[in-house]
N, C-alpha and C positions, 0 to 999 in steps of 0.2 A: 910686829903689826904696826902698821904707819899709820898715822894721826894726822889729819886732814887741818889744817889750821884756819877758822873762819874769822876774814876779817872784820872789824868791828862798820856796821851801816856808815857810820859817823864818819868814815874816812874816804865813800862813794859817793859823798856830796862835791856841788861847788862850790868852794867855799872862793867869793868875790873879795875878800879882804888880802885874804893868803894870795890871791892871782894878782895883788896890788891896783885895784881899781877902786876909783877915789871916790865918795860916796856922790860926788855929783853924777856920775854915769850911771850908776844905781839909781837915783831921781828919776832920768831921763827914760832908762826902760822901762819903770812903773809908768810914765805917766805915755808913754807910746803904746803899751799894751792897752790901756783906758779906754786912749781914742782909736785902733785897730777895735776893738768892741766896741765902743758906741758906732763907730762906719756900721759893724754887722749887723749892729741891730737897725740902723739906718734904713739899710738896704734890704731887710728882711723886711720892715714894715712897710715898705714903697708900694702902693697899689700896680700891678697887674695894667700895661695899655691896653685901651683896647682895639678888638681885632679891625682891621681896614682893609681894603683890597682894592687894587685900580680896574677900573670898569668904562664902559662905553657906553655912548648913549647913540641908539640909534631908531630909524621908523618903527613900525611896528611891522609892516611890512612894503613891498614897491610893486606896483599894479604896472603893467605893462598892455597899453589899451591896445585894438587891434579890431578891424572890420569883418564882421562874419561872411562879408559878400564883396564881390570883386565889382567896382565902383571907383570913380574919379573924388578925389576931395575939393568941396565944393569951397568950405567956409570952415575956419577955424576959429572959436569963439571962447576963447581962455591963451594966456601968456603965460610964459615962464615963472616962476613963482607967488601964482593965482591961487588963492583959495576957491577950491569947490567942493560941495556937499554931495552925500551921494544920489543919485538921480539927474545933474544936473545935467544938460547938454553942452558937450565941450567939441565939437563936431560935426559938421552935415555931409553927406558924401551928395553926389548929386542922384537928383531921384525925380526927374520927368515921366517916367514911365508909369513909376509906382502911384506918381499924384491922380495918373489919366488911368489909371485900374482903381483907386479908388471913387472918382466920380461915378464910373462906369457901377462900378458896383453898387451904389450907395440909390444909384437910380433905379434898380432893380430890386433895392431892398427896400422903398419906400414905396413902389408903385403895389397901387390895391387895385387896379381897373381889373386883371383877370378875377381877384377874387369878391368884388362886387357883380361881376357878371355869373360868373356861378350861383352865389348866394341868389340871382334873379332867376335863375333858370332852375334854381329848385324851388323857389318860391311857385313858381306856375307848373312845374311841376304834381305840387302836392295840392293844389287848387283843380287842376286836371284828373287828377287821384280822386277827389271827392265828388265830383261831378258823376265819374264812369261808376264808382261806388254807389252812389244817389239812382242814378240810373238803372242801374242791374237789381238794387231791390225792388224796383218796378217792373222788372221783366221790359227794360227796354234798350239795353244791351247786352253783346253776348260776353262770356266768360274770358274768351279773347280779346275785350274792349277792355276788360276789367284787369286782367293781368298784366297787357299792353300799360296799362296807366300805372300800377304799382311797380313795373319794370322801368319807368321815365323816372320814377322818383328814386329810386335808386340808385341809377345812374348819374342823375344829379346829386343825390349827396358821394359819389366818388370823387368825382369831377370836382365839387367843392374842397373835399381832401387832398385833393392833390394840386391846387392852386394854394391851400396853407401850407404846403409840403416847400413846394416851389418857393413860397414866401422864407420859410425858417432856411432853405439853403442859398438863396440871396442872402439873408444877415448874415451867412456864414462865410459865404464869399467877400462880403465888406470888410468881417474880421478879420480875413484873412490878406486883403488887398492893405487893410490898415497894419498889420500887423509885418507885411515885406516895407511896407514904406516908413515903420518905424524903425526896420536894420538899415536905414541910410543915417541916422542920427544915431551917434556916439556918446554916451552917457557914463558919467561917472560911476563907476559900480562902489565908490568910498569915499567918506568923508578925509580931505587931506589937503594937497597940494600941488602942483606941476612942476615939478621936476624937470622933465626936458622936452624939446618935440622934435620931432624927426621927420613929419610928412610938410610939405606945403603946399598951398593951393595948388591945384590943376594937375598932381602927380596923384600916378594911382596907387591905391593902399593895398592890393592885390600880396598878400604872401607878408606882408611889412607893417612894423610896427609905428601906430600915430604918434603917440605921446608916452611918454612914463608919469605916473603918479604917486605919492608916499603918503603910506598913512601916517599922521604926527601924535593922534589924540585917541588911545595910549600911545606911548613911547615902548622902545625897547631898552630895557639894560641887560647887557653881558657883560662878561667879565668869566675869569679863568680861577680857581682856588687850587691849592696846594692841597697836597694827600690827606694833611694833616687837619683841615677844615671839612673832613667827608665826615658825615652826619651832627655836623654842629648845624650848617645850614641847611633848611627844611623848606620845604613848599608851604605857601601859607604868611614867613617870616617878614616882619616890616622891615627895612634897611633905610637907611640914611643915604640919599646920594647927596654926594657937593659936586656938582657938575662944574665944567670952566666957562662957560655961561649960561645964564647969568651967573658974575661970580659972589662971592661970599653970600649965597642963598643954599637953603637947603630943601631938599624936597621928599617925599616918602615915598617908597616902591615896595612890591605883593613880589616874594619869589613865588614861579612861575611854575618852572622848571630847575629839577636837580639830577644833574645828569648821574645816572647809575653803574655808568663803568668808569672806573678811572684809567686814564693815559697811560700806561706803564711805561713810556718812554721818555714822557716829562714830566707826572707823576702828578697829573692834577687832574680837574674834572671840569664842567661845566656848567656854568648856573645862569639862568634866565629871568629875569623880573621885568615888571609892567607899573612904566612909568604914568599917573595922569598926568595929560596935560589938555586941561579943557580951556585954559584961555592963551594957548598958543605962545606962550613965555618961554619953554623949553625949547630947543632944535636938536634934530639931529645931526651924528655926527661929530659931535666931541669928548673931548676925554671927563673919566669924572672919580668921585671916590670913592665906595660904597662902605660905609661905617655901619658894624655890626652889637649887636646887644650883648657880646658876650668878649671876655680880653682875650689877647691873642695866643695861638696853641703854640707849646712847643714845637719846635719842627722837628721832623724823624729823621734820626739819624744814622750814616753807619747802616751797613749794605744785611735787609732782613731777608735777605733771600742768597747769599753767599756759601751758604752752609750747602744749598741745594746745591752747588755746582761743584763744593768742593770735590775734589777726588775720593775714590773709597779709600777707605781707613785712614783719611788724613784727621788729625785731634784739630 
């Protein structure tokens, strides 16, 4: 039977004397080991940056103005980056016609002569009424005289009704006359700014667009997020932009929108916020940063969907 012989622990050591290393290198390992630990722990207590994303700033959106009626441009009354309100008139097409339908109308909706003439013809009417009435319980007309008189009055309050009839569709024809002569004048439908224009006097707007306009006041921010950032950012959330101008300013924005499907082919989403800007300090159209409340996600790595394609029975 053979006897297995175990050697003594003491001899699976290293022992640094026996390998002839002089107690100064000894020193040096202990105090490099130290500071390898103090780095770790360094580095372990380092707060977390936090998350940021590059973002755009843009209108909120671009109005493209355009005439409901086919008309000559008469007068344009706004330039190239004008501020206008909504309502304003930026616009006049030409409108000779429209002016000479609305006098036409306005004199038909004003005049009362047919219906003061009615109101006098029933008036003598129902005075004719009482007389043939008065009469006939005298036995001194006949029932025919009498019916005769209640059939004028009648007739006169028709005829009255239908000269107020006449009247409420004159106003309506005024309406209506003022209401084509108000499609010759072009109005800003947003509070914003002039962008571009396209038409000039005495060319017609037939099919073609006047002016462009942008809304500025909200703002738009986009921006693109990584896969990694779906459901950290919410609808609702405050962010931080640092726009490139004005620079070294910051300003606060509402997500808006959170797009719900993400891009499988670049692997991110899209997120929308609403910049204010009421006194006109922002512009559109530059880049900016959008700094969020929370530090930044690891990012995902290494293919999660690999396994789907591998071939069958491969480990």
């Amino acid at each position: 039977m053979m006897h297995r012989t175990r050697e003594p622990a003491r001899e699976n050591r290293i022992n640094v004397k026996a390998a002839g290393l002089p107690d100064r290198f000894r020193s040096a390992t202990v105090v490099l080991a130290w500071l390898l630990a103090g780095l770790l722990l360094l580095c372990a207590g380092t707060p977390a940056r936090a998350a940021s994303l590059d973002c755009l700033v843009k209108p909120e959106m671009y109005v493209e103005l355009s005439s409901p009626v086919d008309s000559v441009l008469e007068e344009i009354l706004v330039d190239t980056g004008d501020v206008v309100s909504a309502g304003q008139p930026v616009a006049r097409l030409e409108a000779s016609v429209e002016k000479a339908k609305v006098k036409l109308a306005r004199l038909h909706a004003e005049s009362l002569n047919e219906i003061e003439n009615r109101k006098v013809q029933l008036k003598y009417a129902k005075r004719y009424r009482k007389r043939m009435n008065d009469l006939f319980a005298q036995n001194s007309v006949s029932q025919y005289e009498k019916d005769k008189a209640e059939t004028e009055v009648a007739l006169a309050e028709i005829e009255l009704a239908k000269a107020n009839e006449k009247k409420r569709i004159a106003q309506l024809n005024l309406e209506l006359a003022r209401s084509q002569l108000a499609l010759k004048t072009i109005r800003s439908p947003i509070d914003g700014i002039v962008v571009e224009r396209y038409a000039m006097v005495g060319e017609s707007v037939s099919g073609r667009t006047i002016m462009m306009l942008a809304k500025v006041n909200p703002l738009r921010v986009e921006l693109i997020a990584p896969t990694e950032y779906f459901g950290l950012i919410r609808q609702g959330m405050q962010v931080d932009i640092h726009p490139e101008q004005p620079a070294n300013e910051v300003f606060t924005a509402t997500v808006t929108v959170v797009d719900q499907l993400i891009d499988p082919a670049s692997g991110s989403f899209t997120v929308r916020m609403e910049l204010p800007n009421p006194d006109d300090r922002l512009i559109g159209g530059v880049n900016c940063l959008a700094s969020f409340a929370f530090d930044t996600p690891e990012p995902i790595s290494g293919d999660l969907f690999g396994s789907l394609n591998a071939p069958a029975g491969a480990e």
